[in-house]
C-alpha positions in Angstrom: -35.6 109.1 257.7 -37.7 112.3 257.3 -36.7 115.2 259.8 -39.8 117.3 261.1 -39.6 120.7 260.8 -38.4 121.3 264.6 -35.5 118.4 264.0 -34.1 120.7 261.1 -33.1 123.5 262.6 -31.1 120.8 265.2 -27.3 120.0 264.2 -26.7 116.7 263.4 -25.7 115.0 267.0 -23.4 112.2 265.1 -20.5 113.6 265.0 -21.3 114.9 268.7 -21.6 111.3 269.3 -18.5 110.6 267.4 -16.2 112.3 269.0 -17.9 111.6 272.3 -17.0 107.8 271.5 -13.6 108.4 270.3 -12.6 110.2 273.6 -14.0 107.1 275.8 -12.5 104.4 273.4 -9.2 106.3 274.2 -10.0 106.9 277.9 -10.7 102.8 277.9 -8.1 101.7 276.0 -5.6 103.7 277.7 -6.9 102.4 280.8 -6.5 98.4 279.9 -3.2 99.0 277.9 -1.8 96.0 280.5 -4.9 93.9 280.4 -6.1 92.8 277.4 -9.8 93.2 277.0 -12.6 93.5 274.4 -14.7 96.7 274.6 -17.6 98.3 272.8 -18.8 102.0 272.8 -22.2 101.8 271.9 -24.5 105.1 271.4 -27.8 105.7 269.0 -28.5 108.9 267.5 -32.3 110.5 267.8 -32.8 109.2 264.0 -31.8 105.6 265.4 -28.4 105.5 264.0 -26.0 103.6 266.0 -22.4 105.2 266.7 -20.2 102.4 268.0 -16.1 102.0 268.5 -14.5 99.0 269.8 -11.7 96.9 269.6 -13.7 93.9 268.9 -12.9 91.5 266.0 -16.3 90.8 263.5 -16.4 87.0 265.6 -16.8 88.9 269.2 -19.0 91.3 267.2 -21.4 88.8 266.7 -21.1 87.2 269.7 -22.2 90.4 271.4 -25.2 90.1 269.4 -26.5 87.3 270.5 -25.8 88.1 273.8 -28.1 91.6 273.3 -30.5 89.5 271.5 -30.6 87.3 274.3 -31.4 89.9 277.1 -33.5 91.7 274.9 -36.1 88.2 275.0 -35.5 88.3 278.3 -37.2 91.5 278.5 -39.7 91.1 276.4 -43.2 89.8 277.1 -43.7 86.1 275.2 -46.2 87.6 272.6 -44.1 90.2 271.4 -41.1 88.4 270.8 -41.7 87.6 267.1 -41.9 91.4 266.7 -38.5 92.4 267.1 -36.8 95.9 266.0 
């Protein structure tokens, strides 16, 4: 994605975000240590990268999908649905 002229000057926020994530996956799984329980850090950069850390496996991954997918229809008016980004 093209940066305007203002965006250049910015620093890139990912690793921002990054480290941001790594400290709250810590923080959360530090927390559970005597639970066991699935967790995802989600975050999206300005450019619409997404940052995320969990401790899911690629099955629970996907599961999670579905379940934003789900919610998102839910949100979304009937004509727009077949327009999804």
């Amino acid at each position: 994605m093209l940066r305007s002229v203002y965006d250049r000057h910015m620093p890139d926020p990912v690793p921002l975000i990054e480290a941001a994530l790594v400290e709250a996956d810590s923080l959360i799984r530090e927390r559970f240590k005597d639970i066991e329980v699935d967790h995802l850090i989600l975050a999206v950069a300005p450019d619409g990268a997404a940052v995320i850390r969990s401790n899911c496996g690629p099955k629970m991954l996907r599961h999670l999908a579905d379940l934003l997918n789900e919610i998102a229809d839910e949100h979304t008016p009937p004509a727009d649905r077949k327009h999804r980004h």
